[in-house]
C-alpha positions in Angstrom: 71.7 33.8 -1.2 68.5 33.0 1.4 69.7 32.7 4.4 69.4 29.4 5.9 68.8 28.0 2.6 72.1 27.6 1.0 74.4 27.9 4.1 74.6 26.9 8.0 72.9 29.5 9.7 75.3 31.9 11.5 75.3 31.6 15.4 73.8 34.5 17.3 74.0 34.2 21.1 73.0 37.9 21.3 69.2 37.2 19.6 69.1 33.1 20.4 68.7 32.5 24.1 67.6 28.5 24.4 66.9 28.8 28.3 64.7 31.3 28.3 63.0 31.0 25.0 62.8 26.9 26.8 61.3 28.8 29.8 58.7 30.4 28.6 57.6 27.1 26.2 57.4 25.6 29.2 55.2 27.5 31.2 52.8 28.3 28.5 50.6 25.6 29.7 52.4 25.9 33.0 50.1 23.2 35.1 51.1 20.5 32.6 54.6 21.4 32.7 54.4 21.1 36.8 52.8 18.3 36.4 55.3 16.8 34.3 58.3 17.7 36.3 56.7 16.3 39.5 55.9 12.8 38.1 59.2 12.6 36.1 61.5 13.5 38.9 59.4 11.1 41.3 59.8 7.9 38.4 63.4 8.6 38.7 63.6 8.7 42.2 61.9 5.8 42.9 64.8 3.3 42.1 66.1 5.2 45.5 63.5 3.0 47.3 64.0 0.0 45.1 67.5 -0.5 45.7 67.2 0.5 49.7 64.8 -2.3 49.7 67.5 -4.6 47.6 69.7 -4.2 50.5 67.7 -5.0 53.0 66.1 -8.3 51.2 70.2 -9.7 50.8 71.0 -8.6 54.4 68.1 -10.6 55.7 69.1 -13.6 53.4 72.4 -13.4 54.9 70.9 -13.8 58.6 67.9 -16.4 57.3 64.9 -13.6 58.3 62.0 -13.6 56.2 61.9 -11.6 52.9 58.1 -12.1 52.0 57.5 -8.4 53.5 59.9 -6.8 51.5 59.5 -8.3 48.4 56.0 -7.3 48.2 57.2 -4.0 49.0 59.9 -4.4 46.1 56.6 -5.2 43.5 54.5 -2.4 45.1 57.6 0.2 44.5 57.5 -1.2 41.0 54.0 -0.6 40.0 54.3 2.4 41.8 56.7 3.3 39.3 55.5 2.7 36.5 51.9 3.9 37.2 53.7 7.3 38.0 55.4 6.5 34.2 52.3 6.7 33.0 50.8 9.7 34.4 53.6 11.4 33.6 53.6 10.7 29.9 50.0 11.9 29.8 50.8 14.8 31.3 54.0 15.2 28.8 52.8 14.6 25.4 49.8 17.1 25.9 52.4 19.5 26.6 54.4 18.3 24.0 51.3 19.1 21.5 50.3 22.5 22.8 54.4 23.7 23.0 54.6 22.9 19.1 51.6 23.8 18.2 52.3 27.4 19.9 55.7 28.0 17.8 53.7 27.2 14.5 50.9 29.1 15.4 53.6 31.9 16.2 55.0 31.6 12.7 52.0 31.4 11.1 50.7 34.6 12.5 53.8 36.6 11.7 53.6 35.3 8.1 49.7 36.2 7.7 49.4 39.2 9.5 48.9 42.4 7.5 51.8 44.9 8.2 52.2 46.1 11.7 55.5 45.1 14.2 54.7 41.2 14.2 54.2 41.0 10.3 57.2 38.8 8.7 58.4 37.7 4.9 59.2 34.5 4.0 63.0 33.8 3.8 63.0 30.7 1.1 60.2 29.2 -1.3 56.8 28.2 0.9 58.1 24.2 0.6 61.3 25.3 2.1 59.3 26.7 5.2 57.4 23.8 5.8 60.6 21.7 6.8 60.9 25.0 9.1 57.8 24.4 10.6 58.5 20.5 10.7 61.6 19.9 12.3 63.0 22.5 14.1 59.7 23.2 16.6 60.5 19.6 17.3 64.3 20.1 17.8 63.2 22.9 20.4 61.3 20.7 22.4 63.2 18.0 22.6 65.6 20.4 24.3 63.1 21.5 27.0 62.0 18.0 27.3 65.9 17.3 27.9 65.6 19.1 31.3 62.7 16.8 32.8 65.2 13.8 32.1 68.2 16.0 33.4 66.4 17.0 36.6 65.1 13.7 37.3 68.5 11.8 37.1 70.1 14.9 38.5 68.1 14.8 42.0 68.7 10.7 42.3 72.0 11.0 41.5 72.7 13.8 44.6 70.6 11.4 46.7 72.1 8.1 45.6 75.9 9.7 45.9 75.0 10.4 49.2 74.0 7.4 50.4 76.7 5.3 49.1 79.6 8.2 50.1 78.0 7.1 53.8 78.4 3.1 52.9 82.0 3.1 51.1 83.4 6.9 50.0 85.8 4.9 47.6 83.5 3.4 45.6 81.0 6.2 45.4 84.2 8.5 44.4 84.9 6.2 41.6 81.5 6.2 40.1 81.8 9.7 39.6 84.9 9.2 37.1 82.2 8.4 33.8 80.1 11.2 34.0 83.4 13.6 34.0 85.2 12.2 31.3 81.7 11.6 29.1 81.0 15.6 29.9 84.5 16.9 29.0 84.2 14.5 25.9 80.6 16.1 24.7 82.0 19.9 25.6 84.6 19.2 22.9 82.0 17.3 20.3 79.5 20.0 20.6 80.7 23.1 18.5 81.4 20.3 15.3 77.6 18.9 16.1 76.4 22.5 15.7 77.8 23.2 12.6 76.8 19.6 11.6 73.0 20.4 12.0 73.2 23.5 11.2 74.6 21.7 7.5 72.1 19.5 7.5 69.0 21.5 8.3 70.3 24.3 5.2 70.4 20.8 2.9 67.5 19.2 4.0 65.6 22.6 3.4 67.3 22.8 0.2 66.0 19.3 -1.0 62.2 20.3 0.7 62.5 23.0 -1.8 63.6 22.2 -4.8 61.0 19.0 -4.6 58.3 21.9 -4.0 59.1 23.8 -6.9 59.2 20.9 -8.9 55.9 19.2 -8.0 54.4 22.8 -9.1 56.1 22.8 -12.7 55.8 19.0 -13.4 53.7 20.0 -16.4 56.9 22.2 -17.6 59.7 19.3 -17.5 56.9 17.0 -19.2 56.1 19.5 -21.8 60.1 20.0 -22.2 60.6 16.5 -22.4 63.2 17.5 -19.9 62.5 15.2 -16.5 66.2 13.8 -16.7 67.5 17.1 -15.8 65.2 17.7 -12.9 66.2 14.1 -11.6 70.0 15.0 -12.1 69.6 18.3 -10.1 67.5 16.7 -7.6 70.5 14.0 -7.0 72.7 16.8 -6.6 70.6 18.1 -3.3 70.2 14.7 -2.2 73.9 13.9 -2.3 74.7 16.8 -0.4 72.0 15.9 2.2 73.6 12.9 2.4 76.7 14.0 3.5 75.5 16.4 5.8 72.5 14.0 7.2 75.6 11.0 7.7 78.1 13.6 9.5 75.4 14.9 11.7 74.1 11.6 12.8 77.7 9.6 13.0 78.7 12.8 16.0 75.2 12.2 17.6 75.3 8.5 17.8 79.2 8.8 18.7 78.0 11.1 21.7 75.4 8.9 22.7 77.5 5.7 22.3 79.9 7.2 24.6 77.5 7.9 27.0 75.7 4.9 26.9 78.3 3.1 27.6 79.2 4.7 30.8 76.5 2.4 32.8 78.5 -0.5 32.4 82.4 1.2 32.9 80.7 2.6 36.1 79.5 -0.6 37.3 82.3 -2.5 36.5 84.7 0.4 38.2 82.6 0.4 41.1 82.9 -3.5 41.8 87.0 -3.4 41.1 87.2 -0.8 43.9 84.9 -2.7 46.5 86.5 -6.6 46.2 89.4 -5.7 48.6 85.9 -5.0 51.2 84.0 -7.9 50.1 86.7 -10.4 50.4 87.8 -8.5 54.1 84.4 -9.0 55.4 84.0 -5.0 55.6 81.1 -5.1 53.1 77.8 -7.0 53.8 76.2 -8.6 50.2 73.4 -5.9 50.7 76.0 -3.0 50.8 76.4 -4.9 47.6 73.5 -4.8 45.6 72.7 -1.2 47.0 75.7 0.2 45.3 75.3 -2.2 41.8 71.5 -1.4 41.7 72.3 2.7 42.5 75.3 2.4 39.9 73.4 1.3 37.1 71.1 4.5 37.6 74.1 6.3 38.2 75.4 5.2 34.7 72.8 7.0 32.7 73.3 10.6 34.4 76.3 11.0 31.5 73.8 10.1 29.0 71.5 12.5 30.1 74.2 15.1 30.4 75.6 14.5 26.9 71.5 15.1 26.0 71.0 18.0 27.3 74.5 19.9 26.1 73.6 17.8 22.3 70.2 19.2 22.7 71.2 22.9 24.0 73.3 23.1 20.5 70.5 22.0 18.5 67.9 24.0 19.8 70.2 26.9 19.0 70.1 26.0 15.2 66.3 25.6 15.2 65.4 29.1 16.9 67.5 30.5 14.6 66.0 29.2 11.7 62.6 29.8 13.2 63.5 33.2 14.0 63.4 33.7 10.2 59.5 33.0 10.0 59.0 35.8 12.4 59.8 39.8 12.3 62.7 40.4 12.0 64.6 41.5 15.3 61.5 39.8 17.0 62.6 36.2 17.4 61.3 36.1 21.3 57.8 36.3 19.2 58.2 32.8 18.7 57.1 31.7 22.4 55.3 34.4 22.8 51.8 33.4 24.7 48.8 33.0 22.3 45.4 31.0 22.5 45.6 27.8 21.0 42.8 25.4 20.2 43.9 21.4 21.5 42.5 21.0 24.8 38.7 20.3 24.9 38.3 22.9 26.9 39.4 25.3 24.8 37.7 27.7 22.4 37.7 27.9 18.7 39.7 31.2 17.4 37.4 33.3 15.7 38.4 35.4 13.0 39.6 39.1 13.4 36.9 41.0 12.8 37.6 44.2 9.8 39.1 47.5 10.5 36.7 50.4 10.8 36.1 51.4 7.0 37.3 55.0 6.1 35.4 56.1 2.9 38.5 57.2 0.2 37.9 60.7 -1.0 41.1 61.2 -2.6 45.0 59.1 -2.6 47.9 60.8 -3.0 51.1 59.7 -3.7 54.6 61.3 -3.9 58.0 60.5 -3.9 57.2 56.7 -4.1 60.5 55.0 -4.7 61.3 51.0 -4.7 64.5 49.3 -5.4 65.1 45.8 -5.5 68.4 44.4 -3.8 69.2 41.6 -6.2 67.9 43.2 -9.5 68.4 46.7 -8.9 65.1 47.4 -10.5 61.9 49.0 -9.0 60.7 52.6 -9.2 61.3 55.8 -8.7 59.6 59.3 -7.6 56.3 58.0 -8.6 53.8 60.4 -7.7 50.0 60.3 -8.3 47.0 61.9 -7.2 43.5 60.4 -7.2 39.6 61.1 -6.7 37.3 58.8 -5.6 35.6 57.3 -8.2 38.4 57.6 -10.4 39.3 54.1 -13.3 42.7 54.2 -13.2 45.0 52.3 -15.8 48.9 51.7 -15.4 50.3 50.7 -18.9 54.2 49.9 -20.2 56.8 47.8 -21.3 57.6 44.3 -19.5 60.0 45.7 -16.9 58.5 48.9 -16.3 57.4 48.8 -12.7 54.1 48.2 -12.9 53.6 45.3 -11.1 55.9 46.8 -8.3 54.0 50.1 -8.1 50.7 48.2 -7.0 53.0 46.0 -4.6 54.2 48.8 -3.0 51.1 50.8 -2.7 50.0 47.7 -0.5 52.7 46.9 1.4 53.7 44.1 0.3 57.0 45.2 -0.9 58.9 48.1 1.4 59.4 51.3 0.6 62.9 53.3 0.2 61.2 56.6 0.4 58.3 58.5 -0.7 54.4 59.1 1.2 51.6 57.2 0.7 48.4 59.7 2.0 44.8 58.6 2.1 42.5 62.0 2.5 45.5 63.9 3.5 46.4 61.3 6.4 49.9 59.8 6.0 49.5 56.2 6.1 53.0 55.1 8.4 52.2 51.3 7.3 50.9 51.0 4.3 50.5 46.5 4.3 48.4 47.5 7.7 46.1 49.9 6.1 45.5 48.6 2.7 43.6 45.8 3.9 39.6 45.0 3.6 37.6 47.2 4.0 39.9 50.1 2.8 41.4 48.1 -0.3 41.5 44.9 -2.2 44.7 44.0 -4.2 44.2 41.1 -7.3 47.3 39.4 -8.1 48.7 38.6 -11.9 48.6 35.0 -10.9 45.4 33.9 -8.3 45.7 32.1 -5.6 43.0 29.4 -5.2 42.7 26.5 -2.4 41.6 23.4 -2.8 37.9 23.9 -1.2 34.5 25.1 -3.0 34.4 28.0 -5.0 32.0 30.1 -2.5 34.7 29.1 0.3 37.6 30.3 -2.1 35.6 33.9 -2.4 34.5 34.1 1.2 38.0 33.2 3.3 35.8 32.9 6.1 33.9 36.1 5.5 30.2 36.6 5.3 28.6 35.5 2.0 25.1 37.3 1.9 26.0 38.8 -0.8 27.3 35.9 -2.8 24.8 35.8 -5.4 25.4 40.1 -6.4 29.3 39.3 -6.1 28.8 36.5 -8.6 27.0 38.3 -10.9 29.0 41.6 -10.9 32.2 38.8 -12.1 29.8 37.6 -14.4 30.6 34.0 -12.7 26.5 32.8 -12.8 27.0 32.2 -16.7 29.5 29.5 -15.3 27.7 28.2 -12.1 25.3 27.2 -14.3 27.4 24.5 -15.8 28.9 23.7 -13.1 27.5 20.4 -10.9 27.1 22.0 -7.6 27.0 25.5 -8.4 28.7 27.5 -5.5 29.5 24.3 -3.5 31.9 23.0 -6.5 35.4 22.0 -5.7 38.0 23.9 -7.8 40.4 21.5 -6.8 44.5 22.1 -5.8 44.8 25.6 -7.2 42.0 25.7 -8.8 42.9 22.9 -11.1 39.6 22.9 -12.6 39.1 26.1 -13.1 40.2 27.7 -16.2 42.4 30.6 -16.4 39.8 33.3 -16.9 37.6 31.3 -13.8 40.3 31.7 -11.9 41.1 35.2 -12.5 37.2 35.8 -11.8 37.0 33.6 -8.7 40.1 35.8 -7.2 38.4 39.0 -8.6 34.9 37.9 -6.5 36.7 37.8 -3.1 38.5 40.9 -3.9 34.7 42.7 -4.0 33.3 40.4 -1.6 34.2 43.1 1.0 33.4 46.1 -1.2 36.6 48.0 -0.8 37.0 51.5 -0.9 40.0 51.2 -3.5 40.7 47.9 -5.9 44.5 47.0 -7.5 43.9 45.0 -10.3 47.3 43.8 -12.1 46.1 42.9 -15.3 43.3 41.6 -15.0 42.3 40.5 -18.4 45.6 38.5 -19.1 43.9 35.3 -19.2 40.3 36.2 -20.4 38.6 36.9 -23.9 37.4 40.0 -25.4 33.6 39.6 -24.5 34.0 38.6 -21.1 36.2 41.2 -20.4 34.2 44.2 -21.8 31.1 42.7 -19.9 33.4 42.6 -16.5 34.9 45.8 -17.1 31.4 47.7 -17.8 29.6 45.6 -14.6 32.4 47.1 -12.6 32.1 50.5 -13.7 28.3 50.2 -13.0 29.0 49.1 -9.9 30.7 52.0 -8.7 31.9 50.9 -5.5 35.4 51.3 -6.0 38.3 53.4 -7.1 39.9 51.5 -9.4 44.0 51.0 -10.0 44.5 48.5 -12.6 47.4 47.4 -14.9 46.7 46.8 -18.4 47.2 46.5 -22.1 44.0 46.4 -23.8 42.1 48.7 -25.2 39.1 47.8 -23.9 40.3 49.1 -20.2 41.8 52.1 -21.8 38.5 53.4 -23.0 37.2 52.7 -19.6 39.5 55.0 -18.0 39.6 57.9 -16.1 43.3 58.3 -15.8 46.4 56.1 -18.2 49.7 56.0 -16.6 52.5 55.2 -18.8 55.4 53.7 -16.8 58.6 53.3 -18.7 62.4 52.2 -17.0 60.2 52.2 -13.2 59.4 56.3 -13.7 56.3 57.6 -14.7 56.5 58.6 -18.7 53.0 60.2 -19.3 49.7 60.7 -17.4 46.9 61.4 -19.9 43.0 62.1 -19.0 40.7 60.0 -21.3 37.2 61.6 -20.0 35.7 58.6 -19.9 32.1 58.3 -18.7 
């Protein structure tokens, strides 16, 4: 079972720590965040002025002195106020923009990088991620965003309690009642809203992914005839998703109500304990309107208190679930500070440049041993040694670890044990060496994007040598019918491509970078006898590579150097062909 996926996530305080990890979001673009807090805590504390100035305009009514002054000074405070508003939500959403953008560049890096300590998997399908990368960046800012609002109506209510304990202690005791009862009320909501999230994140990540899956293999239901049973599962995940998505929301909007409510019971609390002083004399009609006007602000500070204990609990669910997306043990990579490109003054990324390349003279492998957790397959004390040069075929029965041996040499699937050693140099990480220029691994199935053929084979790379990498896949016999030659559009996937295009396209950038050693894994599965010998021959011309390739045909077995015959994930025979 993925975790995350099928379950809530379990709750880690020792690995999830929301006020730091809301620390550091913060001051990643630290003058905005300053910003932000100065303008936000000066909107809330403006009211302060507004009501003073209330009290002063009915206490001058009551003695029949002139109110013109002050009520200018009333409008001024307002505009005041909300001119502040707006600078501050400037100064907000660009944070707002840069903080998310950070914790999806974050998991984006871990996901694409090549080996090394930052390098990650992915814990469900990709569409399952995406509501990963969605929501729950989201849910961790509105958590950090929860403490501008907090600190704002926190610092007017200190002021504001102080005033009125100086007017009438009674009342200003009294208004204090809400926010106690609303906070003792959230404390006990809380752990049932976590687990309610935490439910409807797993199902909503279920329903992301199965919709992925099944966008992907619509041609396979159609072909089935079989649609009715993808709808019927599909139901299933929804219905779930709707119990979780109604549980979750009826405890958030019961918190909220309750706290929302609390403006009102405060005012009208406040106004039952201060008759017995109106009616005595004791308490002018300014003393009044001070205390309604600062109650009413008073009256939110449970809201916001319920917000940021809510909030807290969510944002514990989303780092958790981000935490995924990132190495594992390394969850505090999430915030960690990297240059982003969303201000104007900031500078495009540009790509990593290639490792130094270290000419292969001779790979050696012993002791190589993969096992898979939920299959038990893999393989086992696999050991090879090769020259440069060398065309090497891996042949066997469906099951036989072929597949997995290229994965592993790679590092794209982890080792149990063995050593991987490239001209007697242990390689410690082997998805950190086996990289451009040192290697090239081609995938059974290609992976194509929906841009032009040249940018499919360059991935941002030079293309110089576009035209030689074209011809040695023997692609220019397509180009040629193709409308704008290199410029073409393959479409999603490669769409319009067919099989064997494909298979070439993928096979072009894996040369593009003339690497020192190529993985092939089977090649030839989806192109015809001709174009295979002619690709084959063009790449043993070629001779820039030492060649690992898994394969059935003939064709690649008279090519070869060296046939491995894998059988039940061990090696079964190694025979020399001396080919030329």
């Amino acid at each position: 079972m993925t975790p995350g996926m099928h379950e809530p996530l379990a709750r880690s305080e020792t690995s999830v720590h929301p006020i730091r990890f809301g620390w550091r979001t913060g001051m990643f673009r630290g003058r905005l965040w300053g910003w932000s807090w100065v303008l936000w805590i000066l909107f809330y504390l403006l009211p302060l002025l507004t009501g003073w100035l209330l009290k002063l305009v009915f206490d001058a009514l009551d003695t029949s002195e002139p109110i013109n002054g002050l009520l200018l000074m009333i409008g001024v405070a307002e505009v005041l106020r909300w001119v502040v508003f707006g600078a501050a939500v400037y100064f907000v959403v660009r944070w707002w923009v840069a903080a998310l953008t950070l914790m999806r560049t974050n998991m984006l890096a871990a996901q694409t990088a090549s080996g090394g300590f930052r390098s990650a998997t992915l814990p469900g399908s990709p569409a399952e991620a995406i509501s990963r990368f969605h929501d729950d960046p989201r849910d961790a800012i509105l958590w950090v965003d929860s403490w501008l609002d907090g600190a704002g109506t926190l610092v007017y209510a200190v002021i504001a309690f102080a005033v009125m304990l100086t007017v009438h202690p009674g009342a200003a005791l009294v208004a204090v009642v809400p926010l106690v009862v609303v906070t003792f009320i959230t404390r006990k909501l809380t752990p049932r809203l976590y687990a309610a999230r935490a439910a409807d994140r797993a199902a909503s990540s279920q329903v992301t992914s199965f919709l992925g899956e099944t966008f992907s293999a619509v041609l396979a239901f159609r072909l089935a005839g079989k649609e009715s049973s993808a709808v019927a599962r599909l139901e299933q995940h929804t219905a779930v998703r709707r119990q979780t998505a109604v549980r979750d929301s009826v405890l958030q909007q019961a918190i909220d109500g309750i706290s929302s409510s609390t403006a009102d019971v405060t005012i009208g609390l406040t106004l039952l304990v201060l008759v017995p002083a109106v009616r005595s004399g004791d308490f002018s009609v300014g003393d009044l309107a001070l205390f309604v006007t600062y109650a009413v602000q008073l009256g939110q500070l449970p809201r916001y208190a319920a917000r940021l204990i809510t909030s807290h609990e969510q944002a514990i669910v989303a780092y958790g679930r981000m935490g995924e997306l990132v190495a594992a043990d390394r969850i505090e990579d999430l915030v960690d500070n990297r240059p982003i490109t969303i201000e104007p003054r900031d500078r495009m990324l540009q790509r990593d440049p290639d490792p130094r390349r270290v000419p292969l003279r001779r790979l050696q492998v012993s002791g190589l041993t993969v096992r898979h957790p939920s299959t038990g397959g893999g393989v086992t004390d696999i050991d090879l040694d090769i020259d440069r040069g060398a065309f090497v075929v891996v042949t066997g029965p469906i099951g036989s670890g072929k597949s997995t041996l290229l994965r592993a040499l790679v590092g794209l699937v982890p080792l149990d044990r063995g050593r991987i050693s490239w001209n007697g140099t242990t390689i410690d990480d082997p998805a950190a060496w086996f990289v451009p220029p040192q290697a090239a691994y081609l995938p059974q199935v290609p992976r194509l994007f929906s841009e032009s053929l040249a940018a499919n084979i360059a991935l941002g790379r030079n293309i110089d040598d576009l035209g030689h990498i074209l011809k040695l896949t023997t692609l220019e016999h397509d180009l040629a019918e193709m409308p704008d030659g290199p410029d073409t559009m393959v479409g999603a996937r490669g769409l319009r491509l067919s099989g064997g295009q494909a298979q070439r396209v993928a096979t072009a950038r894996s040369l593009l970078t003339k690497p020192e050693l190529l993985l092939v894994d089977d090649l030839s599965s989806a192109l015809d006898v001709g174009t295979e010998r002619e690709l084959w021959d063009r790449l043993r011309s070629d001779a820039v590579s030492t060649v690992i390739a898994v394969s059935h045909r003939q064709l690649a077995f008279d090519r070869a150097d060296l046939v491995i015959t894998m059988d039940g994930g061990r090696v079964a025979s190694v025979s020399s062909t001396g080919a030329p």
